[in-house]
Structure formats: structure tokens, C-alpha cells
DRENNU-376603 format. One record per residue (C-alpha): residue in three letters; z, x, y. Coordinates in nm, 3 decimals. Example, Ala and Ser with C-alpha at 12.3 -4.5 7.8 and 13.67 -1.06 7.14 Angstrom:
<recs>
[rec "Ala"; [0.780; 1.230; -0.450]]
[rec "Ser"; [0.714; 1.367; -0.106]]
</recs>
This chain:
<recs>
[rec "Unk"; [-3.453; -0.501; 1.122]]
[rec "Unk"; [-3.102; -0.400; 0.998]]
[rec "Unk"; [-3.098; -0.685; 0.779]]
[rec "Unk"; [-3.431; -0.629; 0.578]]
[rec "Unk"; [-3.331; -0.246; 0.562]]
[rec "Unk"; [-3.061; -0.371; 0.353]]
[rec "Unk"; [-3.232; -0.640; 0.169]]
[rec "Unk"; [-3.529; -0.384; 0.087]]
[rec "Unk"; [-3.221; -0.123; -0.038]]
[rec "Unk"; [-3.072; -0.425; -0.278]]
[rec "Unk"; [-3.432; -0.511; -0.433]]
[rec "Unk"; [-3.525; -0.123; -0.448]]
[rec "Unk"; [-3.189; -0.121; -0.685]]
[rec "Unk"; [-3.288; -0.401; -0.863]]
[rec "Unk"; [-3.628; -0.288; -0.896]]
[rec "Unk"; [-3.520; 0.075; -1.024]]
[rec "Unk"; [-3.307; -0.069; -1.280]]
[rec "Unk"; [-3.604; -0.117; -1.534]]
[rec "Unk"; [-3.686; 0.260; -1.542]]
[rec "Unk"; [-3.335; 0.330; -1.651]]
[rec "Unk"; [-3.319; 0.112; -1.938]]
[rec "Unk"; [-3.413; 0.357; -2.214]]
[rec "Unk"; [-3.376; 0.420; -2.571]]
[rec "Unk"; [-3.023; 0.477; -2.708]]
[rec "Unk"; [-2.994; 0.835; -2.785]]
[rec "Unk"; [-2.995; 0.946; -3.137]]
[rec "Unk"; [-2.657; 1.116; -3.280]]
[rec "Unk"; [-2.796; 1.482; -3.242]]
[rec "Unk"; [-2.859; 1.442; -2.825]]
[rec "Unk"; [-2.654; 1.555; -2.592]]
[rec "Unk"; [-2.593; 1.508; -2.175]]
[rec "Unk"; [-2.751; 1.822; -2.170]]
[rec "Unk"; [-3.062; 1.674; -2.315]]
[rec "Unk"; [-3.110; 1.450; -2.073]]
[rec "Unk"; [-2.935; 1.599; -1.766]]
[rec "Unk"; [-2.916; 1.997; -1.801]]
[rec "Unk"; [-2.826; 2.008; -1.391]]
[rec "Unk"; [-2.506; 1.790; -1.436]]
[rec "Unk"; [-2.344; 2.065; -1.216]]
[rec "Unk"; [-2.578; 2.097; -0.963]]
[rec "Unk"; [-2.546; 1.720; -0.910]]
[rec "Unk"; [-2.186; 1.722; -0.871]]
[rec "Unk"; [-2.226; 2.021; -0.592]]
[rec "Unk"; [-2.489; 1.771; -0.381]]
[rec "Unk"; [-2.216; 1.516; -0.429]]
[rec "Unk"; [-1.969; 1.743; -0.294]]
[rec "Unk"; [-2.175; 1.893; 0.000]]
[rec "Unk"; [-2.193; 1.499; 0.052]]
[rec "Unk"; [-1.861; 1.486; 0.075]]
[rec "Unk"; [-1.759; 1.726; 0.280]]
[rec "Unk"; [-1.996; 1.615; 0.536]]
[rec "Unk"; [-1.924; 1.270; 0.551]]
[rec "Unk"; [-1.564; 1.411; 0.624]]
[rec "Unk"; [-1.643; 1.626; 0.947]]
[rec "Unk"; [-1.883; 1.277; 1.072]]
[rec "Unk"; [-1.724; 1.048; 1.281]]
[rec "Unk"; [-1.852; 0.773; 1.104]]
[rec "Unk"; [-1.597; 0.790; 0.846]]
[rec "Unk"; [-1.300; 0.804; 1.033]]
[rec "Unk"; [-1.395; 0.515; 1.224]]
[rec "Unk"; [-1.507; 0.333; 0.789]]
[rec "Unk"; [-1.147; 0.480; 0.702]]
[rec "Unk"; [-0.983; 0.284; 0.964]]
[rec "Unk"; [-1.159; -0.042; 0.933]]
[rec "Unk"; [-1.090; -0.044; 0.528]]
[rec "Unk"; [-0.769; 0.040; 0.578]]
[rec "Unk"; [-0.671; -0.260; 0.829]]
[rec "Unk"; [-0.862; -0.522; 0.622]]
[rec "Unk"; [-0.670; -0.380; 0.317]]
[rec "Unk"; [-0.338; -0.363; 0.475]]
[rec "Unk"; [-0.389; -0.763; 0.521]]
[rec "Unk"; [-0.427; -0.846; 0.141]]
[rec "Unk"; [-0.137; -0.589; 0.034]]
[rec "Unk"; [0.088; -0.822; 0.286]]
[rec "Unk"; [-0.057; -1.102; 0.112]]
[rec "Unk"; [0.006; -0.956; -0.234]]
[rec "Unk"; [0.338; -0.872; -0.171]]
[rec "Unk"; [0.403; -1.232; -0.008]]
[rec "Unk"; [0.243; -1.420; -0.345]]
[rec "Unk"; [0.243; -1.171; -0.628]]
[rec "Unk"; [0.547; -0.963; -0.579]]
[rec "Unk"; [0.313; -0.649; -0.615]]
[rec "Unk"; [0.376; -0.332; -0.428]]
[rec "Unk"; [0.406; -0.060; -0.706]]
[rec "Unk"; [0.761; -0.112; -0.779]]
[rec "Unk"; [0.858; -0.136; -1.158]]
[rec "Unk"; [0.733; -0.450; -1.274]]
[rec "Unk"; [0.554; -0.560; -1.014]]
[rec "Unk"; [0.875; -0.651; -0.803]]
[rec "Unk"; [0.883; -0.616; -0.373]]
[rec "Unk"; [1.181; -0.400; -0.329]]
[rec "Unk"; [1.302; -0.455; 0.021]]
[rec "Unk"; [1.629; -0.378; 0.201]]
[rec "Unk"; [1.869; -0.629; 0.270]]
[rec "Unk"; [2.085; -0.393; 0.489]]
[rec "Unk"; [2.108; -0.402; 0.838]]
[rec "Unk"; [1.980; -0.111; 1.036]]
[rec "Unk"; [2.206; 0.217; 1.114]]
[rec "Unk"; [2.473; 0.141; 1.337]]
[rec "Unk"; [2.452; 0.376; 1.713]]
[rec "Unk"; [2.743; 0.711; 1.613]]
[rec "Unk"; [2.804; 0.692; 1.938]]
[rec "Unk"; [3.064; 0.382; 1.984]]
[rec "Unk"; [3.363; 0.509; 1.756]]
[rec "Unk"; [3.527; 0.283; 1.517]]
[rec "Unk"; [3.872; 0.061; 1.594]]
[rec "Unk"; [4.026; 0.293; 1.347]]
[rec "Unk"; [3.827; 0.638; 1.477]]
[rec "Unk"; [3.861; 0.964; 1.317]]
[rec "Unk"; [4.195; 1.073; 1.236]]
[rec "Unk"; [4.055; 1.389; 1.132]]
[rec "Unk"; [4.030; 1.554; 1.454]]
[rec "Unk"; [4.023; 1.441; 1.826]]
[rec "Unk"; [3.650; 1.449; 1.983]]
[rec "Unk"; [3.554; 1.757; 2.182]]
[rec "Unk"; [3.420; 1.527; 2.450]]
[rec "Unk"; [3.649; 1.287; 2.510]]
[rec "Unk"; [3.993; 1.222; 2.379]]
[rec "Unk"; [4.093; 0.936; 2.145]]
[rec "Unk"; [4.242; 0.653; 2.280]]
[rec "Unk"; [4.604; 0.745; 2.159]]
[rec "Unk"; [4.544; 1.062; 2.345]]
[rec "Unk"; [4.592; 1.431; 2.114]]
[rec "Unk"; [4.853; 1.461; 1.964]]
[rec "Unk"; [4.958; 1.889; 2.007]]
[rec "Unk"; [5.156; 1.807; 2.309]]
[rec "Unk"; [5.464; 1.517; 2.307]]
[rec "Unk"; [5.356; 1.241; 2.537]]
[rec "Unk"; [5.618; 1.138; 2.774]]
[rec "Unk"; [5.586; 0.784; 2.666]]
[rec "Unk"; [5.587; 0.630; 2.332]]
[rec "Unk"; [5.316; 0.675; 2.168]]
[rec "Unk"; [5.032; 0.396; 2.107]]
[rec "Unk"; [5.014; 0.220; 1.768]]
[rec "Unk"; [4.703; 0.423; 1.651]]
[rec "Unk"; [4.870; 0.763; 1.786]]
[rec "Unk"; [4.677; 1.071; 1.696]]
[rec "Unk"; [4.796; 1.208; 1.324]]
[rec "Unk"; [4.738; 1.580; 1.409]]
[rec "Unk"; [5.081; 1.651; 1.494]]
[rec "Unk"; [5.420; 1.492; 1.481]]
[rec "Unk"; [5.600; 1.365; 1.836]]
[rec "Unk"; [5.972; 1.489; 1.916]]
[rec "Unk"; [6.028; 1.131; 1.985]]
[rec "Unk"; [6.067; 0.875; 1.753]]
[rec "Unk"; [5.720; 0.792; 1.578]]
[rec "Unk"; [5.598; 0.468; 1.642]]
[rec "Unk"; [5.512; 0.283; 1.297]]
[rec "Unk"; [5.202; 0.435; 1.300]]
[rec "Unk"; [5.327; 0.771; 1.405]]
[rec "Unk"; [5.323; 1.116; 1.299]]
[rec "Unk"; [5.125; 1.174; 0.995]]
[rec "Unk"; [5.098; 1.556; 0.994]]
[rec "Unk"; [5.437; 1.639; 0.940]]
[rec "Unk"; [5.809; 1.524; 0.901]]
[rec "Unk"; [6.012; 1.469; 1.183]]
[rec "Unk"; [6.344; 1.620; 1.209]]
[rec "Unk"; [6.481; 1.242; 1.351]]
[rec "Unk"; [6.569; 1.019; 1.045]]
[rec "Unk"; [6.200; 0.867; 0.968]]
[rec "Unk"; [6.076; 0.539; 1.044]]
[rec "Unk"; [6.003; 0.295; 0.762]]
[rec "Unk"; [5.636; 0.476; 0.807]]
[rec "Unk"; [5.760; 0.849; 0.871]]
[rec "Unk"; [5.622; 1.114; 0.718]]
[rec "Unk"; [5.224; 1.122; 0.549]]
[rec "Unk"; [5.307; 1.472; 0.501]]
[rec "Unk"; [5.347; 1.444; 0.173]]
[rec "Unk"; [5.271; 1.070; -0.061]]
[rec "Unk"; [5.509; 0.875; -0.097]]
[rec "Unk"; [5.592; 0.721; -0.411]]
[rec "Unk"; [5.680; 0.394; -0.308]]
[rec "Unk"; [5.347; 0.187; -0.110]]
[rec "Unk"; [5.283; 0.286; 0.215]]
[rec "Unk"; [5.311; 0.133; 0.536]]
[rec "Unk"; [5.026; -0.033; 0.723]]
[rec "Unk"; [4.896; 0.290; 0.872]]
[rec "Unk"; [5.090; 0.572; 0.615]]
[rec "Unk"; [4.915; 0.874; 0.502]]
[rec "Unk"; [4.630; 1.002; 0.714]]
[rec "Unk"; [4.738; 1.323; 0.569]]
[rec "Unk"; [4.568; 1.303; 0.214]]
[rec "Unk"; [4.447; 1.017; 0.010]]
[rec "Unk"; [4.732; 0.749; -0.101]]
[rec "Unk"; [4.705; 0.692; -0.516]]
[rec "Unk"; [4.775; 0.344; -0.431]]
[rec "Unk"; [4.486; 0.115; -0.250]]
[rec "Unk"; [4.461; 0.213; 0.154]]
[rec "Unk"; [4.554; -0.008; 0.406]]
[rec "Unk"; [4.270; -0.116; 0.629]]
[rec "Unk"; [4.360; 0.181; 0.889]]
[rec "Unk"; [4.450; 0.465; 0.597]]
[rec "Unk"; [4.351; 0.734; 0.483]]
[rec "Unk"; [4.067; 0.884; 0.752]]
[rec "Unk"; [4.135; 1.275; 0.689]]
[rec "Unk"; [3.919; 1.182; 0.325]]
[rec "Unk"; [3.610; 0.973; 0.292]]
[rec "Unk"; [3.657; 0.693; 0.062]]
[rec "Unk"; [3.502; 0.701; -0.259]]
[rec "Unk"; [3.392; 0.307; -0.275]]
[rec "Unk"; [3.074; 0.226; -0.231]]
[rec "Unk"; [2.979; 0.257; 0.152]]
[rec "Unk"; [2.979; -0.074; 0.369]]
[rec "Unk"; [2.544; -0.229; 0.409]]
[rec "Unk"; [2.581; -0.081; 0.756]]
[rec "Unk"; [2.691; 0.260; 0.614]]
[rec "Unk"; [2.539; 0.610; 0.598]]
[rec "Unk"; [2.275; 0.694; 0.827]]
[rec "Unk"; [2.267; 1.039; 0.753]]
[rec "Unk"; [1.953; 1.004; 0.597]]
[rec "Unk"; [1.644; 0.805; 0.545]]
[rec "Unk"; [1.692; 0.468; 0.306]]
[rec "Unk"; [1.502; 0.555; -0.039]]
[rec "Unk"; [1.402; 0.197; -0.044]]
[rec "Unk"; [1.006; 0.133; -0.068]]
[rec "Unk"; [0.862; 0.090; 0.307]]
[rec "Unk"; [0.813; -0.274; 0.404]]
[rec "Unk"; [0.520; -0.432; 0.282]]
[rec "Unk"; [0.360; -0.377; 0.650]]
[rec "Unk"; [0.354; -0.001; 0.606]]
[rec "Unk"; [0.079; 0.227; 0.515]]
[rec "Unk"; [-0.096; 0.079; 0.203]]
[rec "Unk"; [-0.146; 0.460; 0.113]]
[rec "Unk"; [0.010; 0.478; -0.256]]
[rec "Unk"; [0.036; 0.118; -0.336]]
[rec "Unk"; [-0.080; -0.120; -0.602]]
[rec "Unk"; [-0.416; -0.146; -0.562]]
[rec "Unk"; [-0.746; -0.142; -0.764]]
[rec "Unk"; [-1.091; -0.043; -0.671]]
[rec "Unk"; [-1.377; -0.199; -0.861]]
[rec "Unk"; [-1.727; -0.056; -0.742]]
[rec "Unk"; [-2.068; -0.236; -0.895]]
[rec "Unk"; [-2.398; -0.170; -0.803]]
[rec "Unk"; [-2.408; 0.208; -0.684]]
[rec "Unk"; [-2.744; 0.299; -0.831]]
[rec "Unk"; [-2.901; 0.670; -0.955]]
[rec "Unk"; [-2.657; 0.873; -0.751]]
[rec "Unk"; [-2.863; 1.199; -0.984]]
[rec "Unk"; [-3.237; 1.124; -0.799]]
[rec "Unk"; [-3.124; 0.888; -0.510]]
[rec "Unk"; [-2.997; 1.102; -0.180]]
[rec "Unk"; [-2.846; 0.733; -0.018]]
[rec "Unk"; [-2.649; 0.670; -0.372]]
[rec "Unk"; [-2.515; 0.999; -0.350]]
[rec "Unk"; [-2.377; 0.954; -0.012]]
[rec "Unk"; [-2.267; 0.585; -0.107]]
[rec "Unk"; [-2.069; 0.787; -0.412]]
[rec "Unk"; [-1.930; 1.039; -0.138]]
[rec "Unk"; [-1.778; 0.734; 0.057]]
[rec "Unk"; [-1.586; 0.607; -0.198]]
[rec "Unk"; [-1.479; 0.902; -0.314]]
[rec "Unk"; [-1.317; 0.964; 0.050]]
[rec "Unk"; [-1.210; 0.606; 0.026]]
[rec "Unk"; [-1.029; 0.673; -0.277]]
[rec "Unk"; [-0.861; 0.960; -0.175]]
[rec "Unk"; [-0.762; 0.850; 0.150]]
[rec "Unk"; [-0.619; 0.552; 0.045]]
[rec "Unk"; [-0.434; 0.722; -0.224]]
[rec "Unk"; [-0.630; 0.471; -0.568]]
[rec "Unk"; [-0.607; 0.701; -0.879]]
[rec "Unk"; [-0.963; 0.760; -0.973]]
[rec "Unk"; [-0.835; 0.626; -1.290]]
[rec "Unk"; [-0.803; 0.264; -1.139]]
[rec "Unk"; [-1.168; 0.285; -0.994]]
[rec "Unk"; [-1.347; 0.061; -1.216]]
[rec "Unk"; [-1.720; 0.142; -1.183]]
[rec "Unk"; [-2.059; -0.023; -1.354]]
[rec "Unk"; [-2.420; 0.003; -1.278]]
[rec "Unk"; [-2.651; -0.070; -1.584]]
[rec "Unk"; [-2.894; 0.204; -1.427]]
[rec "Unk"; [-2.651; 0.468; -1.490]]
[rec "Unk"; [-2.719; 0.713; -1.755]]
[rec "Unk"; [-2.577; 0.910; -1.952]]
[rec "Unk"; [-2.521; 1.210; -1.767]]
[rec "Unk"; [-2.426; 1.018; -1.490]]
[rec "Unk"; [-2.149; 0.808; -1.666]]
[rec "Unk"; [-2.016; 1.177; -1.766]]
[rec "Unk"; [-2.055; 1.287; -1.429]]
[rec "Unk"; [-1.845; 0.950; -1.302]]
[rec "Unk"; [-1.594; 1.030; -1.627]]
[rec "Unk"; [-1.543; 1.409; -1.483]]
[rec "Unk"; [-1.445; 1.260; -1.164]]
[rec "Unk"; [-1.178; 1.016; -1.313]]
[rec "Unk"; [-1.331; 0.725; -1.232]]
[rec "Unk"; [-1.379; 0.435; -1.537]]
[rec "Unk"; [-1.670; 0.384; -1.622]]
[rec "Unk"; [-1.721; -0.026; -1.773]]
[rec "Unk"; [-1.903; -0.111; -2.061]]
[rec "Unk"; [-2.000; -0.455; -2.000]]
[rec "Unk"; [-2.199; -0.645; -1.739]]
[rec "Unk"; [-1.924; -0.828; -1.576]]
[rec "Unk"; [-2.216; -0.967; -1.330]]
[rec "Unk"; [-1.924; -0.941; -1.072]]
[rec "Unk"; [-1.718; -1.202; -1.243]]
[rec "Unk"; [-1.418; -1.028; -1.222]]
[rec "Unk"; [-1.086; -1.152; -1.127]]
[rec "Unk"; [-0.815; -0.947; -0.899]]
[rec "Unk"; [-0.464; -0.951; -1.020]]
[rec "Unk"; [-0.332; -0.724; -0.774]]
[rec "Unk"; [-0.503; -0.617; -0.404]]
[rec "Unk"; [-0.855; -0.519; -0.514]]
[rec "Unk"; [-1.064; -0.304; -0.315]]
[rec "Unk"; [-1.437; -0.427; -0.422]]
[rec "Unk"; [-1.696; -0.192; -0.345]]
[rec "Unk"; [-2.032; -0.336; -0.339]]
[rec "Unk"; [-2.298; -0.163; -0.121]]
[rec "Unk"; [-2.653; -0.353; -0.107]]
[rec "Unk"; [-2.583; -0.549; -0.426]]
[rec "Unk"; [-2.746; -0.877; -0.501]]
[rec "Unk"; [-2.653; -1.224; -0.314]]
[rec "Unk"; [-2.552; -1.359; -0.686]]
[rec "Unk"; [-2.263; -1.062; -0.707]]
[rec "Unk"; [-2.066; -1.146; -0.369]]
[rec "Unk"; [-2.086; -1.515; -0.512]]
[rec "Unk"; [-2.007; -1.465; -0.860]]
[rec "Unk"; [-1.679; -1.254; -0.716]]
[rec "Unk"; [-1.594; -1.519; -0.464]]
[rec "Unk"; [-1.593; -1.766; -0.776]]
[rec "Unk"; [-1.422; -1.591; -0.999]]
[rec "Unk"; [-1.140; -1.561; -0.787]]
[rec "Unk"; [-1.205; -1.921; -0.612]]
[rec "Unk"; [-0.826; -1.975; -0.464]]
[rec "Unk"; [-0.594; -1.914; -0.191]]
[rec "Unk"; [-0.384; -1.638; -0.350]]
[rec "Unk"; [-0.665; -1.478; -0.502]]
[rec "Unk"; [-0.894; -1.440; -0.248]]
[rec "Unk"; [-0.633; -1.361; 0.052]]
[rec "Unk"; [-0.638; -1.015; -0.220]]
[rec "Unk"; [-0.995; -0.959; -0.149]]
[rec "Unk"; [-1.108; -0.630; 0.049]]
[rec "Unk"; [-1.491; -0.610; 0.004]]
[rec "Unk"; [-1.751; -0.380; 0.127]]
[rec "Unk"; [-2.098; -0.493; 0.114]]
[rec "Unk"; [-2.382; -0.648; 0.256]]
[rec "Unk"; [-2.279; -0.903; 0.555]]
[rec "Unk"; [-2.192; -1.248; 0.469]]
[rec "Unk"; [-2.273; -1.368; 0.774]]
[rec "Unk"; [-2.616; -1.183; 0.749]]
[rec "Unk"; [-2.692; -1.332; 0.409]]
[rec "Unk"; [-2.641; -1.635; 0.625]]
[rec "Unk"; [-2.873; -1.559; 0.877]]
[rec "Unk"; [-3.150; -1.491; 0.624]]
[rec "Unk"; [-3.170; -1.799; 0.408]]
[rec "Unk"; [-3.222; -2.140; 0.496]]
[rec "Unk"; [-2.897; -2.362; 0.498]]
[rec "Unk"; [-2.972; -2.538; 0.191]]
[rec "Unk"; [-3.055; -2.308; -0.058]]
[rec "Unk"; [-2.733; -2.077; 0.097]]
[rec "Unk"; [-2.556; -2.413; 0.031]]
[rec "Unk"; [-2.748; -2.416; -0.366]]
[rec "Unk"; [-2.739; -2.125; -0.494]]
[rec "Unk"; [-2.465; -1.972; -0.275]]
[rec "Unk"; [-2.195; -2.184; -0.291]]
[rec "Unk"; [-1.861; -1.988; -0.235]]
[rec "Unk"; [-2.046; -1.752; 0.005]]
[rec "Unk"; [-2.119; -2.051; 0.220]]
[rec "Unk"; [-1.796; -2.219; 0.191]]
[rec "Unk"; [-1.636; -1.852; 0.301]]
[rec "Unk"; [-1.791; -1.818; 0.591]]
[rec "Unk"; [-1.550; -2.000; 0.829]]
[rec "Unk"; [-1.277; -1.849; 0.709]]
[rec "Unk"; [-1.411; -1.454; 0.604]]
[rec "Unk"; [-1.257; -1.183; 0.813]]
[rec "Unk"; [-1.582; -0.981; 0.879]]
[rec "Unk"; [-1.613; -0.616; 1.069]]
[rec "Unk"; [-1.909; -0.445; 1.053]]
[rec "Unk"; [-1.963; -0.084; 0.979]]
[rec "Unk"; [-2.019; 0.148; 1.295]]
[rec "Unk"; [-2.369; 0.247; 1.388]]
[rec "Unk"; [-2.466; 0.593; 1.276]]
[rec "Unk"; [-2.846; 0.705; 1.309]]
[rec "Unk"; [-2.758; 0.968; 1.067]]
[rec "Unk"; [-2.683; 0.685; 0.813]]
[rec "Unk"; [-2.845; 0.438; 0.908]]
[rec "Unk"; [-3.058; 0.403; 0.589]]
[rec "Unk"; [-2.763; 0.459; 0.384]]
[rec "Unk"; [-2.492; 0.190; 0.521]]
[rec "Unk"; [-2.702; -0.052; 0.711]]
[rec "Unk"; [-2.615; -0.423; 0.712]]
[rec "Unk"; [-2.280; -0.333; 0.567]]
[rec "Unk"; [-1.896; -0.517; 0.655]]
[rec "Unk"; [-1.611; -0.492; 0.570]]
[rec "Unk"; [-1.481; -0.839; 0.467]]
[rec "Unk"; [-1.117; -0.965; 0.382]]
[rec "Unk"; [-0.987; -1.375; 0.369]]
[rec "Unk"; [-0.650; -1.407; 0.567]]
[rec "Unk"; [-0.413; -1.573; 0.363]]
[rec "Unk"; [-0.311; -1.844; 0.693]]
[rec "Unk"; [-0.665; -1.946; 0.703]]
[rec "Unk"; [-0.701; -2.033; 0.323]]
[rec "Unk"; [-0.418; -2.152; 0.286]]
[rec "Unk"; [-0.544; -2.427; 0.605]]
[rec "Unk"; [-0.855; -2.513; 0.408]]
[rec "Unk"; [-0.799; -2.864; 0.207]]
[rec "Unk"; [-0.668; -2.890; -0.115]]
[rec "Unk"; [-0.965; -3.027; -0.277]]
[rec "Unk"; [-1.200; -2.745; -0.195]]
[rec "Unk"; [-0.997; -2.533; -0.504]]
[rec "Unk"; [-1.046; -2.819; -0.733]]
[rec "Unk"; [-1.242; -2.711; -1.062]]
[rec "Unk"; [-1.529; -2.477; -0.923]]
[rec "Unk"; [-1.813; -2.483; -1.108]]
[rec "Unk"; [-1.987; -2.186; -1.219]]
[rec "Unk"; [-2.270; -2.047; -1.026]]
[rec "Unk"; [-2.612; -2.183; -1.165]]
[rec "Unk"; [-2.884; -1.989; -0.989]]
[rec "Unk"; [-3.230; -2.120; -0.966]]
[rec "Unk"; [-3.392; -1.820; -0.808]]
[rec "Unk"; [-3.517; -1.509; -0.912]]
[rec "Unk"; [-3.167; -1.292; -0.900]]
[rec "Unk"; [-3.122; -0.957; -0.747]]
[rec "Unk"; [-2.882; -0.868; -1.013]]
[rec "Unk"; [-2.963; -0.798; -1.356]]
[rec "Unk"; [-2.756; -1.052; -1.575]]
[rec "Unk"; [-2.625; -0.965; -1.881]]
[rec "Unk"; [-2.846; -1.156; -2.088]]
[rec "Unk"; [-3.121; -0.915; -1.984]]
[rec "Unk"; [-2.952; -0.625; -2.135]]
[rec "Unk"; [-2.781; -0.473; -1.893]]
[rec "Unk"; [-2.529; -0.357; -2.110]]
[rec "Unk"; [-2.380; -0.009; -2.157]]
[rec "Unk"; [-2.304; 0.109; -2.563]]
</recs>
């Protein structure tokens, strides 16, 4: 029953689409001519909104989109190099993680000893009894004689070891540990210099004080990432309630998943004119020509095509017939494996080439059950082709694809029919 809901919804389009070819409009007409409630549409589409966004349903839509989607931006930024960074170049770190602050360094703050524990040379405000350690504390000179490391905070009133006093710089190059006091003018030893940090560029393990500004990895949320939506098919979203609400989910899809409006390419040869300046308020682009869902992805596409026509899934599939194409695929429509159920094996294998060939290796989830929409989303999936299982297929399958030739009556209107926009 699901299944013919959603195959009476795709011929009901198709059906509809003859009322909306009209005249062209003469230079004198005007949206408001043909449309004077343009405003009261856009509230229904709102209220639309706004309830879809309280409904359960479309968390549960959100989340299923959003996984498929994740896959093919993985994908894209495995075989295109396309994440959003300049130029279409994957940014990723090469640097280690953060080291732990808690193990100090062989050569640990001179600065100051550590409230909780002392350094290993042991503080330095009191004369130790023994000579000092190599990597004595620099806070305060010993009575005894330094150690070649020693006493870096002041002179001591003993004739100076060959690396006495960091009081002050000496002119001459410093010993291997001289001058913790202030920064040498000549190039530190590989123990100086502590009381300053060094002005070279810090080591890949370096600064943790704050989060890296490199891009996240391409596994992390695909919110704000390089990726087009293309939606065909959408019908009189002005008269038809279950357009409207179709509109209103891809809307939310849009803005959840961060797509400028501006890269939501839209076409439906019903629209009219009001609507395509409805569609044009909203930011979306509106497309000229019948593309008969021949259109090719160059980055992670987001295809939204809600009870269209067998022919459009096929044409798309086509269009983009190989591995690294394909594995970019997110589409929402009308179940492949349902379209399989429904037609006899060799006419799918005919006229429906790709979708057959796809169906071993298509990724599909349906949407959840909603009574409340039932009318509106039913016998709908989100699909999406995992790169590993293309990739697995033989190399001959890729090898020149021929162009659908249909010999049945399409539920698409092809562009030869005039379904054009001017």
C-alpha cells in the first residue's frame, strides 16, 4: 500500500504538470497578477515549518541525512580534495596531539620552582650542603662554588666558574647552560634561556593552550562543508498542502546542515511564476532548463527528489555512472529497492539500467513512519553508495554507459515536451 501511495503521488505530479504549462506572460504582468497571496503562501510554508520542527519525525529525517551524507563528504575528501578549504584542498594536521603538562620537561622551568613539588635540583633560596646537581635551580646563587650549571640569578662573591654569573650577558658565548637570567643575543644552548619563551616557531608538539585552528577531520560534522543540494520535482507548493510540507523539509534540511540557500539548485517545470519568486525570496536557485536529472556532482551533492519519476533516479545514476562520483551521492526519494519490487525484472533491467545495477551496492534507510505524514513522505529512503563497495564492483561495469533510452510512457516530463522555464 505504501508503495502505490507513492507511485499515485509521482503520477499525480506528472499529471498536474499540464495545467501549469501556460502562456508566457506579456511585459505589462506582474507576480501579483497571477499570485496576489504570495505572502500568505510563504506564512503556510512557515507554519509548515515550524511544525515539522517540534515533530519527531524530523529529528529522527535529520539524523538519517546527516549519516548518509557524512559518508560521501569522507568520500569527497578521500577523492576530490573537497572540504571547503580554499581551492578545494583537505587541510589536515600533521601534528601530533598535545603532550600531558603534567610530566615536566628534562630542562623544566627555570622560572620558578613548582608549588607542589620541588624540582629535581631542589630550590635554590637555601645553600644545599652538597654540591649542587648539574641542572641546579637558577633562582638564587649557592655560597659554594657553582657547579657549571650553577647560579644564574646572581654573581658569586668566589672567583666565577667558566659559567658564573647569568646575572648579567656576557659578551663572549655562553656556556652550555649560561643565562637563565634573560635571553642570550647569541643562539641558546639546548638547556638556556627558560626565564623567556623563545621566539622560534614552537616545536609540532607545542602549545596546547588552545584549540588547533585547523579544519576538523574530514569525519566531523558535515555542518558547514562543501556541499550542494539539487532538489527536482517538488510540485505546486502554492495549491498542494503535501508540496508545501515537502518544501518545509528541505528547508530544515538546509538549515540544519548548514547549505547556503544559494547552493540549493531547484527545478520543477510546474512552477510558476509566483512560485519561482517565492523560491527566489527564500535564496534558493531557481534553474532554467530541464536538466531531466542529468546532472553531474562535482562536490558531495545532496539530491532531493521526493516522488519523482523512475526515469529521474536513473538519468542521475547515469550521469554520474562511476566510483568517485557516485560514492558523492546522498539522495532522497522514492525507494530503489521498492521501484524494484514493483516492476518485473526485465523491464527494471530495460529501461532502468543503473537503478538495477545499484541495487547491490545502494546504502538504503527508509524514512520513519509518521501517520501524520504518511501521505506526504511515504515510500521515501534515504540512499547513499559507499565508496568500498563501488570501488569492489568490476572494472568493466564503468565502461562507456550508454544513455538511457526509455521505451515507456515516462513519469517525467522531458525536455522536448516543453518543460522549459524562460
Amino acid at each position: 500500500m505504501t508503495g502505490n501511495a507513492g507511485e499515485w503521488q509521482t503520477v499525480r505530479k506528472r499529471r498536474g504538470a499540464g495545467k501549469a504549462r501556460r502562456p508566457q506572460q506579456g511585459p505589462g504582468s506582474s507576480r501579483q497578477d497571477e499570485a496576489p497571496d504570495s505572502q500568505g503562501i510563504k506564512e503556510r510554508i512557515q507554519g509548515a515549518v515550524d511544525e515539522l520542527r517540534t515533530a519527531e519525525f524530523w529529528d529522527a529525517c535529520k539524523k538519517l541525512t546527516q549519516g548518509c551524507l557524512m559518508e560521501s563528504l569522507v568520500t569527497g575528501a578521500e577523492e576530490t580534495g573537497d572540504m571547503g578549504a580554499p581551492g578545494g584542498a583537505v587541510v589536515t594536521s600533521t601534528e601530533p596531539d598535545c603532550p600531558s603538562p603534567d610530566p615536566p620537561s628534562p630542562a623544566a622551568d627555570c622560572a620558578g620552582p613548582s608549588p607542589d613539588r620541588p624540582s629535581p635540583a631542589a630550590e635554590c633560596a637555601e645553600p644545599s650542603p652538597d654540591p649542587p646537581s648539574p641542572a641546579a635551580d637558577c633562582a638564587e646563587p649557592s655560597p659554594d662554588p657553582p657547579s657549571p650549571a650553577a647560579d644564574c640569578a646572581e654573581p658569586s662573591p668566589d672567583p666565577p666558574s667558566p659559567a658564573a654569573d647569568c646575572a648579567e650577558p656576557s659578551p663572549d658565548p655562553p656556556s652550555p647552560a649560561a643565562d637563565c637570567a634573560g635571553p642570550s643575543p647569541d643562539p641558546p644552548s639546548p638547556a638556556a634561556d627558560c626565564a623567556e619563551p623563545s621566539p622560534d616557531p614552537p616545536s609540532p608538539a607545542t602549545n596546547c593552550a588552545g584549540p588547533s585552528p585547523d579544519p576538523p577531520s574530514p569525519a566531523a560534522d558535515c555542518a558547514g562543508a562543501a556541499v550542494d543540494c539539487v532538489c527536482y520535482g517538488l510540485g505546486r507548493f502554492s495549491s498542494c498542502a503535501s508540496s508545501r510540507y515537502q518544501l518545509a523539509l528541505l528547508l530544515l534540511l538546509l538549515e540544519s546542515l548548514q547549505i547556503p540557500a544559494s547552493r540549493c539548485y531547484i527545478y520543477d517545470p510546474m512552477f510558476s511564476n509566483a512560485e519561482v519568486g517565492i523560491l527566489e525570496d527564500f535564496g534558493m536557485t531557481v534553474l532554467t532548463e530541464n536538466e531531466e536529472g542529468k546532472r553531474p556532482a562535482h562536490r558531495p551533492t545532496l539530491f532531493y527528489l521526493i516522488h519523482c519519476g523512475k526515469a529521474l533516479y536513473n538519468n542521475l545514476l547515469w550521469r554520474n555512472w562511476s566510483a568517485r562520483s557516485l560514492s558523492q551521492l546522498t539522495v532522497i526519494g522514492n525507494s530503489f529497492h521498492g521501484i524494484e519490487e514493483r516492476l518485473l525484472t526485465r523491464d527494471l533491467q530495460r529501461d532502468y539500467k543503473y537503478i538495477s545495477d545499484m541495487l547491490g551496492i545502494v546504502r538504503e534507510v527508509p524514512f520513519p513512519d509518521s501517520p501524520r505524514y504518511l501521505e506526504i513522505f511515504n515510500d521515501t529512503s534515504v540512499h547513499c553508495f559507499p565508496a568500498e563497495r563501488l570501488h569492489a564492483l568490476p572494472p568493466e561495469l564503468w565502461d562507456s554507459p550508454a544513455e538511457p533510452d526509455y521505451q515507456e510512457d515516462l513519469e517525467i516530463i522531458r525536455a522536448a515536451e516543453g518543460g522549459q522555464r524562460r
